[in-house]
C-alpha positions in Angstrom: -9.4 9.0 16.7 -6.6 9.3 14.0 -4.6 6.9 15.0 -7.4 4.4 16.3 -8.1 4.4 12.9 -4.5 4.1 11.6 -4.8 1.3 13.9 -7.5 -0.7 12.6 -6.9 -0.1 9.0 -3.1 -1.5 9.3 -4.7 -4.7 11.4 -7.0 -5.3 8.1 -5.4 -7.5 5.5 -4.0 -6.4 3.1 -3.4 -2.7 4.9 -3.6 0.4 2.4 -0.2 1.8 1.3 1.3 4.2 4.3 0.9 6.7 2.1 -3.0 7.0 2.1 -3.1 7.1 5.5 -0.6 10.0 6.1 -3.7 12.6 6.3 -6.8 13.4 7.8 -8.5 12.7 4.4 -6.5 10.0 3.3 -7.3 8.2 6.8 -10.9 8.7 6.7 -11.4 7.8 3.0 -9.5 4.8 3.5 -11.4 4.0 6.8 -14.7 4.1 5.0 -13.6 1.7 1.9 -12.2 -0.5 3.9 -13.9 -0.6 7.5 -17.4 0.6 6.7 -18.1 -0.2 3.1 -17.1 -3.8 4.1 -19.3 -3.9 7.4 -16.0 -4.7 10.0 -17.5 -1.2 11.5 -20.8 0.3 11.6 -22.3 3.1 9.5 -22.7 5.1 12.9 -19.2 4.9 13.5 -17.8 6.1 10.5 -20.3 9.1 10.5 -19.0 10.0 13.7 -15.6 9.7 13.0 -16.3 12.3 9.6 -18.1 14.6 12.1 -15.7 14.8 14.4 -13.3 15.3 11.6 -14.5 18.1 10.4 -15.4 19.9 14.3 -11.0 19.4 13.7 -10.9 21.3 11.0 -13.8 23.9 12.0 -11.2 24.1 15.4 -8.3 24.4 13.8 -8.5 26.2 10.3 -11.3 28.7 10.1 -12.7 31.8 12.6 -15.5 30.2 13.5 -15.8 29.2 17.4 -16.5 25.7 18.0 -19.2 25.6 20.8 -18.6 24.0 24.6 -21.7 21.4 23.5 -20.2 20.8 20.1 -16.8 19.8 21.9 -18.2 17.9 24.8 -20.0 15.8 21.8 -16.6 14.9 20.2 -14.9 14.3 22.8 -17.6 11.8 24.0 -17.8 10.3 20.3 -14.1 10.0 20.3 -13.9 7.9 23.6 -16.7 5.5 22.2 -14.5 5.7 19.4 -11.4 4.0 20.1 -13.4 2.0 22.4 -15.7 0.0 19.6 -12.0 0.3 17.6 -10.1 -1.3 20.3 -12.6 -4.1 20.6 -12.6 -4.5 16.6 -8.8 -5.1 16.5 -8.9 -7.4 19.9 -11.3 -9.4 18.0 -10.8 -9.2 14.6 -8.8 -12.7 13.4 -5.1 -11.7 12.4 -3.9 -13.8 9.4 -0.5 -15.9 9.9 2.1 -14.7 7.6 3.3 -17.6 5.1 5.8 -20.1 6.5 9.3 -18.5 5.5 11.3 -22.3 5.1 14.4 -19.9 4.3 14.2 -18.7 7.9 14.1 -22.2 9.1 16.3 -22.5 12.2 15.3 -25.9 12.9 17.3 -27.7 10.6 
């Protein structure tokens, strides 16, 4: 889901510095301003992405046992995930860059 997200956030225009998307919570806060806050991706989506988030964390930092159902859920989450993010950067309109005349080989 991380980089799905890293993914749709440096298709938006303008993309948020690399440095706010170098961790978990720099991804997701940035994600929610500038995915879900400007409706590009759905409420739902967002949520689930924060959820799954913290199951990471829950997995990964603390003592507490993260349940078979609990996993089977984020994994699921995470495949409709990336799908609904793949779609959004397939059909999401990339802007042309400005005409470069310096770069000109024509002449």
């Amino acid at each position: 889901m991380f980089d799905a997200a890293r993914a749709a956030l440096i298709a938006v225009q303008p993309p948020p510095a690399s440095e706010a998307i170098k961790t978990h919570s720099g991804l997701i806060s940035a994600f929610s301003l500038q995915l879900v806050k400007t409706g590009q991706v759905s409420i739902e989506l967002g949520k689930s992405f924060s959820k799954v988030s913290d199951i990471r964390l829950i997995a990964d930092y603390s003592d507490e046992e993260v349940s078979a159902d609990r996993a089977r859920w984020a994994v699921e989450q995470a495949k409709e995930f990336v799908k609904a993010i793949r779609l959004h950067c397939t059909t999401t309109p990339q802007p042309v860059a400005p005409f470069d005349s310096s770069t000109d080989r024509t002449r």
